[in-house]
C-alpha positions, 0 to 999 in steps of 0.5 A: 358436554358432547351429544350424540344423534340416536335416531332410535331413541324416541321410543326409549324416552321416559322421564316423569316431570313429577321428578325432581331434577335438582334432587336427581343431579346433586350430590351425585358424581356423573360420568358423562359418556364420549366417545374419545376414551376420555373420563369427563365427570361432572358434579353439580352442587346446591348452590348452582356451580358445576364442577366439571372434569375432563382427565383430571382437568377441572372446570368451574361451571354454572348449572341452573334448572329452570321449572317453567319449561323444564329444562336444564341450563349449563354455562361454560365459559365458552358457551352455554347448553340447554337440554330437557331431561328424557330418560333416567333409571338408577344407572342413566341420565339422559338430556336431550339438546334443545331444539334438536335431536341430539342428546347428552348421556350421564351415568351415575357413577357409583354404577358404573362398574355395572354399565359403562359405554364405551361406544354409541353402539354399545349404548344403543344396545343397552336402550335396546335391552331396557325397552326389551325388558319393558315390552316382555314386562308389558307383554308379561302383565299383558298376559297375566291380565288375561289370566287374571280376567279368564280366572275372574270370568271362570269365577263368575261363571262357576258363581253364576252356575251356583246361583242357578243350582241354589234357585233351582234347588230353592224352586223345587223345595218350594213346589214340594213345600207346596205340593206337601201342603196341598196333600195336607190340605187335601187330606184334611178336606178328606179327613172333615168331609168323612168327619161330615159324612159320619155325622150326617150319617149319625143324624139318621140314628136318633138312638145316637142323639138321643144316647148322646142327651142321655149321657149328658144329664146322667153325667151331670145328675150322677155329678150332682147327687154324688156332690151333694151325699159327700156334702152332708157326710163329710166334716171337712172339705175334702168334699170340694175334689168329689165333683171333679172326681165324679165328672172326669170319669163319667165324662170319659166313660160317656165318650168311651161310649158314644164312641164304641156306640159311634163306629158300632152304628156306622159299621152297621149303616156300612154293612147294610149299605153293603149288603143293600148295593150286592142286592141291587147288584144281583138284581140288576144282574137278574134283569141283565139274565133275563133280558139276554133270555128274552132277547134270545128268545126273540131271536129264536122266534124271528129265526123260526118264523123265518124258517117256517116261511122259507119252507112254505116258498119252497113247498110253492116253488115246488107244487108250481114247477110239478104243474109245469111239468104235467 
């Protein structure tokens, strides 16, 4: 088995030790590649013996693997080779000499229409364009993690965006539901201080406690009497539906009353609180007018006495300058 120095090789190396060789190597016919132009073909059999073709001439060999360094053994009669597997695909077995740099090259042959060296050169450009496509594949998922990382970013910033819109639109229906419950409030504290205010106005009326008393025992008298004439006049039960009867509508007639009695007395108390404060107005309106007289007045005085006063200096400063002259 004739190897060969591939200096570039190290960097193709690629061999799975969870492979298994004895599966790989038997039942598989292996050109192995030269140099010369001969056709060297080996088959290696279960049972450990190799038969090994140069050109037709056929030598019985020995092969072994040997699991506790992974290396392959083959024994010829003359001499024997150990070599460790480096790299395989479905075309390519390559051994690596032990020990040295050297390797051994096989080529399945059941592909060999599709690739078979016929020099070192040529071999070496087929590594050269199986690590090519290992790196444009590299660089291919390389690329594609980048694209798949940009993506998966863009997604969990658009995620994030809509997190922020649904807390912002969740904040803002909160400070309305607030909001509109505050004005609720408010407004039933509006609603209950009116509410006070009218009773605490209505409290001033006692025409209106006293229609309000008033209407109660009339309710229930007229309750009463109606009860007891339908008691003594009719021969049947129908007398029970008197009462209830009776009771609704004087009690809704009472409630139509005091309410009418109700806004009539606080129309009245608006219209005399009205009419009260347009008469404090126009009287103070009045005090207003009249003090602007009187302080225009006063001004009128201070303004004519000083006047008066001036013309008295001048009559002097006229009388003295005469004498002077004399």
């Amino acid at each position: 088995m004739k190897t060969f120095l591939l200096d570039s090789f190290n960097r193709y190396k690629r061999f799975s030790e969870e492979l298994d060789v004895k599966t790989i190597l038997c039942n598989k016919s292996w050109l192995i590649f030269n140099d010369c132009g001969d056709k060297e073909l080996y088959v290696f059999q279960e049972n450990g013996s190799l038969i090994a073709s140069v050109n037709g001439n056929v030598t019985n060999a020995k092969w072994q693997y040997i699991p506790a360094n992974k290396s392959l053994v083959v024994s010829f009669r003359e001499q024997s080779f150990m070599f460790h597997p480096s790299f395989i695909n479905n075309v390519i077995f390559a051994l690596q000499q032990d020990g040295t740099e050297r390797f051994a090259f096989m080529i399945n042959e059941e592909q060999s229409e599709s690739f078979y060296p016929k020099s070192l050169k040529e071999l070496n450009n087929y590594f050269e364009g199986i690590e090519r496509k290992r790196i444009e594949a590299e660089e291919q998922e390389k690329r594609w993690l980048i694209e798949q990382q940009r993506k998966e970013q863009q997604r969990i910033e658009e995620e994030y965006k809509r997190q922020q819109q649904y807390r912002i639109e969740q904040e803002r229906l909160r400070q309305e539901e607030a909001r509109r419950a505050e004005e609720e409030r408010r407004i039933e504290q509006e609603k209950l201080a009116k509410i006070k205010k009218e009773n605490d106005i209505l409290k001033q009326y006692k025409l209106f406690l006293a229609a309000k008393v008033l209407g109660y025992i009339l309710i229930a008298s007229i309750t009463a009497t109606l009860t007891i004439l339908a008691y003594n006049t009719s021969s049947d039960g129908a007398w029970l539906i008197v009462p209830l009867i009776v009771f609704y509508i004087s009690y809704r007639l009472h409630k139509a009353i005091i309410s009418w009695l109700r806004r009539r007395i606080l129309s009245n108390h608006l219209q005399t609180k009205k009419k009260k404060k347009e008469k404090e107005d126009r009287k103070r309106k009045e005090e207003w007018e009249e003090y602007k007289k009187q302080r225009d007045q006063r001004d009128f005085e201070r303004i004519e006495k000083y006047r008066m006063e001036r013309e008295r200096q001048e009559k002097r400063m006229r009388r003295k300058n005469n004498k002077i002259t004399w």
